[in-house]
C-alpha positions as CSV (number, residue, x, y, z in Angstrom):
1,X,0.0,0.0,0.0
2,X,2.8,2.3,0.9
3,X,4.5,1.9,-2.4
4,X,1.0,2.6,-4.5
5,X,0.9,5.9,-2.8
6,X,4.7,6.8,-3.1
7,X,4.3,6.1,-7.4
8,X,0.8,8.3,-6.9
9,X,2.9,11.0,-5.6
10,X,5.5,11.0,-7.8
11,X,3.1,10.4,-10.8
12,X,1.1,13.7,-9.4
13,X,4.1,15.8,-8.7
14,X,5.4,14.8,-12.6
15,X,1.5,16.0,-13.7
16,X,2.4,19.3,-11.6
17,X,5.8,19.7,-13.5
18,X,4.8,18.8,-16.5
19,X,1.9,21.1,-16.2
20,X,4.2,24.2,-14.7
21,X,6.4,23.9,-17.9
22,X,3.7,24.3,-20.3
23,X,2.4,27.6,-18.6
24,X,5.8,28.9,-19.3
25,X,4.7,28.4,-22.8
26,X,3.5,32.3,-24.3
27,X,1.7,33.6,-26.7
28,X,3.1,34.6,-30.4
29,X,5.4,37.6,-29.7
30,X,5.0,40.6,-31.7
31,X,8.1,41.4,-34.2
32,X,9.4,44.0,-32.2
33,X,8.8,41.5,-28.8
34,X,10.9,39.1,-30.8
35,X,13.5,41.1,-31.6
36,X,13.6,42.7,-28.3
37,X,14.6,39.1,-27.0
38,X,16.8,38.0,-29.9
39,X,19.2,41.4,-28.7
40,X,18.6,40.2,-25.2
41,X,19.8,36.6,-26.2
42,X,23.2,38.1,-28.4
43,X,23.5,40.2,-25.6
44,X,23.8,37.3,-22.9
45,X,26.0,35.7,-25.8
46,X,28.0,38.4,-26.1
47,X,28.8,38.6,-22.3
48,X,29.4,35.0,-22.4
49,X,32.3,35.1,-24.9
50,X,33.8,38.2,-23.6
51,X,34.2,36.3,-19.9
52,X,35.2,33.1,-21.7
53,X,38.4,34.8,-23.4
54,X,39.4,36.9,-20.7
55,X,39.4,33.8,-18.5
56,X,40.3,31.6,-21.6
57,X,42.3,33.8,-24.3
58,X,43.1,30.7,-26.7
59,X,39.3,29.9,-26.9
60,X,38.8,33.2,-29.2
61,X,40.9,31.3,-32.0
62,X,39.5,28.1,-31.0
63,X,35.8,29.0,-31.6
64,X,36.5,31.7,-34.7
65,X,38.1,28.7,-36.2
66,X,35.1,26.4,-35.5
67,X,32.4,25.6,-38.1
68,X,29.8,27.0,-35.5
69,X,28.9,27.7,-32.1
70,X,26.2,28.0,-29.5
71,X,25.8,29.8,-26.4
72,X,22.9,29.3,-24.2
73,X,21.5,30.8,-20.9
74,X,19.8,27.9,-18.2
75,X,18.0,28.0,-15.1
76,X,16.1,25.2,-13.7
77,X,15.3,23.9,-10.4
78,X,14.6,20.2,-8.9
79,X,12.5,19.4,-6.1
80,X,12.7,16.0,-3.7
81,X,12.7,13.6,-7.1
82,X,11.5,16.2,-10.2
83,X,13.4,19.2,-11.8
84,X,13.6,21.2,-15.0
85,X,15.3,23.9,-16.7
86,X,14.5,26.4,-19.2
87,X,16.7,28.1,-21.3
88,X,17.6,30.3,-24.1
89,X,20.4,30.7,-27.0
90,X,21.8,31.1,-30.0
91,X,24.0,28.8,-32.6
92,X,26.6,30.8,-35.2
93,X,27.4,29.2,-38.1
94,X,30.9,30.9,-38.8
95,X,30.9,30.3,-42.5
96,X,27.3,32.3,-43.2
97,X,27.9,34.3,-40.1
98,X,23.9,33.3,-39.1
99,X,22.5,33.6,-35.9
100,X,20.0,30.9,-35.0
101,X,17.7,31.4,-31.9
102,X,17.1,28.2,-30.2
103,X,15.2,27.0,-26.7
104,X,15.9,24.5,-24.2
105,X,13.8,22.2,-21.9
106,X,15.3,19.7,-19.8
107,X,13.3,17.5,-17.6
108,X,15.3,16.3,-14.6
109,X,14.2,12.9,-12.5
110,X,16.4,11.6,-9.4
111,X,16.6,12.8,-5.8
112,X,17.6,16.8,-5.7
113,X,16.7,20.0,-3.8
114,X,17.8,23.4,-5.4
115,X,18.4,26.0,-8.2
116,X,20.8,26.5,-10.6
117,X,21.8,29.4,-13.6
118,X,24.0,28.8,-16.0
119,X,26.0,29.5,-18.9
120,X,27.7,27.1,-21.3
121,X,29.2,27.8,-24.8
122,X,29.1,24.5,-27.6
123,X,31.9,24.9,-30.2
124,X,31.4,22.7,-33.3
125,X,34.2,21.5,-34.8
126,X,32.5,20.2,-38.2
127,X,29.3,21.9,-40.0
128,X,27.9,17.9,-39.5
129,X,28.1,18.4,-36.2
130,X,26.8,22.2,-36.0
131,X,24.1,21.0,-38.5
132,X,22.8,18.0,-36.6
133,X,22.8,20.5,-33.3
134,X,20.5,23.0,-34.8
135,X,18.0,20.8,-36.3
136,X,18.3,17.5,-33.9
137,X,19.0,19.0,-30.5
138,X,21.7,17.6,-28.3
């Protein structure tokens, strides 16, 4: 009996998550509301790179060298056994110089209490592999 109600839980709080995700989900922005959040996103990209190369100065050559890169923005949270994160970013392909505006979800199972924000910059070494990012996912 005590197991039945431990998977109800679970299978309520993954209802309540899954649920609190989707509201996150907005209506169609306007075109000045979507370019508003593309500059916020180049912006936050921008920042990113700057930090990487003063704490990294051989990643400028490393990543202009590349056949693309991606630079995303995440903040998620997990409570007792569920979690998510949301996110935000861009890929550059470094031959066409094209910005591609791209959104991450990740759903997180296991034990866990907390917050976390983060930054993290992909550098593809092969358009393949750029490619494959933009239109597969990771």
């Amino acid at each position: 009996m005590k197991k039945k109600t431990l998977y109800l839980v679970i299978a309520s709080a993954m209802v309540l998550l899954s649920l609190a995700l989707i509201s996150c989900a907005s209506a169609p922005l306007s075109k000045s509301e979507k370019e508003q959040q593309q500059d916020s996103v180049r912006d936050m990209a921008n920042k990113t790179l700057s930090q990487l190369y003063t704490k990294h100065p051989a990643a400028k050559d490393v990543i202009a060298k590349a056949a693309g890169y991606a630079v995303f923005s995440d903040f998620g949270f997990k409570v007792w056994t569920l979690g998510g994160a949301r996110g935000k970013g861009v890929a550059v392909n470094n031959s066409s110089m094209r910005d591609i505006f791209m959104e991450m979800l990740e759903f997180q199972p296991g034990m866990g209490f907390g917050a976390s924000k983060f930054r993290t910059v992909f550098v593809f070494e092969t358009l393949d592999a750029f490619d494959s990012f933009v239109n597969s996912g990771w």
